[in-house]
Every structure is written in structure tokens, then in C-alpha cells.
C-alpha positions as CSV (number, residue, x, y, z in Angstrom):
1,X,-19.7,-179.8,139.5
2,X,-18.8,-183.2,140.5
3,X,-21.5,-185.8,141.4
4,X,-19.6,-188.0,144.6
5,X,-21.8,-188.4,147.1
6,X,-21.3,-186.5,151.0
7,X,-22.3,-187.3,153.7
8,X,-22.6,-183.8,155.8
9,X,-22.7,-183.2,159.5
10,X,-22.9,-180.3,161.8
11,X,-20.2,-179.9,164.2
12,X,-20.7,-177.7,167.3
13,X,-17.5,-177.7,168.2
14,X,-16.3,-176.4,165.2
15,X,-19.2,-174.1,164.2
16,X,-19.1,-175.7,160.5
17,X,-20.0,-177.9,158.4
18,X,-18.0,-181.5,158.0
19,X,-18.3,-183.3,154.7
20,X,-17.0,-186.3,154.0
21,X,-16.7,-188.1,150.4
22,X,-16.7,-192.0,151.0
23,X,-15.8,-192.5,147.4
24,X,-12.4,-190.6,147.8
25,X,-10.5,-192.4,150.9
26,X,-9.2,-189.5,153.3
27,X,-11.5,-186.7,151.4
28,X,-13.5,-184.8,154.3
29,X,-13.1,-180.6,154.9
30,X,-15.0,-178.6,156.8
31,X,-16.2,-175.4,156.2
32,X,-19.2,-172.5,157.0
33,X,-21.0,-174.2,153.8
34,X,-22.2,-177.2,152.4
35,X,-20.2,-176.4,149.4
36,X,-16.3,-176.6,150.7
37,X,-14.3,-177.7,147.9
38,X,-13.1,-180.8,149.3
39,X,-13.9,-182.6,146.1
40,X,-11.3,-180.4,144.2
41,X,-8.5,-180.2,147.0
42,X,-8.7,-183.8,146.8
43,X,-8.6,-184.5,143.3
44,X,-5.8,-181.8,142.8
45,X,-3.7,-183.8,145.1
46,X,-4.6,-187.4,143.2
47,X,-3.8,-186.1,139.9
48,X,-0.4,-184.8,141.7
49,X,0.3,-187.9,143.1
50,X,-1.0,-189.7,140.2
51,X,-3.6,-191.9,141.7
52,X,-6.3,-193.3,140.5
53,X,-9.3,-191.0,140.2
54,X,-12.5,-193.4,141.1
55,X,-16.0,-193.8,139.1
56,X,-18.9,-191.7,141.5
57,X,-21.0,-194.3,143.0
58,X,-24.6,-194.6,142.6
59,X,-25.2,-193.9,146.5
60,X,-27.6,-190.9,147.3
61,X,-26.6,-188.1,149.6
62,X,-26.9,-188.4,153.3
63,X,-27.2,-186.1,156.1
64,X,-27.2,-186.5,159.6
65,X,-28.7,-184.4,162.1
């Protein structure tokens, strides 16, 4: 389980959830559960690409309503 913080939203529109990962630029996914695997898409494609994979930062995870 990775430890990034998300920041999750509700989305009407879409009828799911949208998280995104602040720590990974571009990482966000929707999905009917808090637990999409954005996180994994988007390391898969850094490790690909051979990017640099970032430290998780300290921050707490946020919600909005």
C-alpha cells in the first residue's frame, strides 16, 4: 500500500469518486471507490518513462465535501 497523500472528491457528474495525488504531477483517476489504483497506473508509467519516483510527503489526507 503506498502512503501519498489524496485529496478525494465526489463528482456528480460523473457518479464517482476523483482522487488526486499532489505528490505525483498529473496523477488523479476516478473511480466508484476511494481505492482506484491511480497510485500504481502512475508509478507504472514513471518507471516506464524512467522518471523520478518522489519521497511521500508528510501532508495528511484531505477530503472535500
Amino acid at each position: 500500500m503506498h502512503k501519498y497523500p489524496m485529496q478525494l472528491y465526489w463528482s456528480e457528474d460523473d457518479e464517482a469518486f476523483i482522487v488526486e495525488v499532489p505528490d505525483l504531477l498529473g496523477c488523479a483517476a476516478d473511480g466508484p471507490t476511494p481505492e482506484e489504483a491511480a497510485i500504481d497506473r502512475w508509478l507504472w508509467a514513471a518507471r516506464e518513462e524512467g522518471w523520478k519516483i518522489p519521497e511521500c510527503s508528510p501532508r495528511p489526507l484531505q477530503t472535500a465535501s
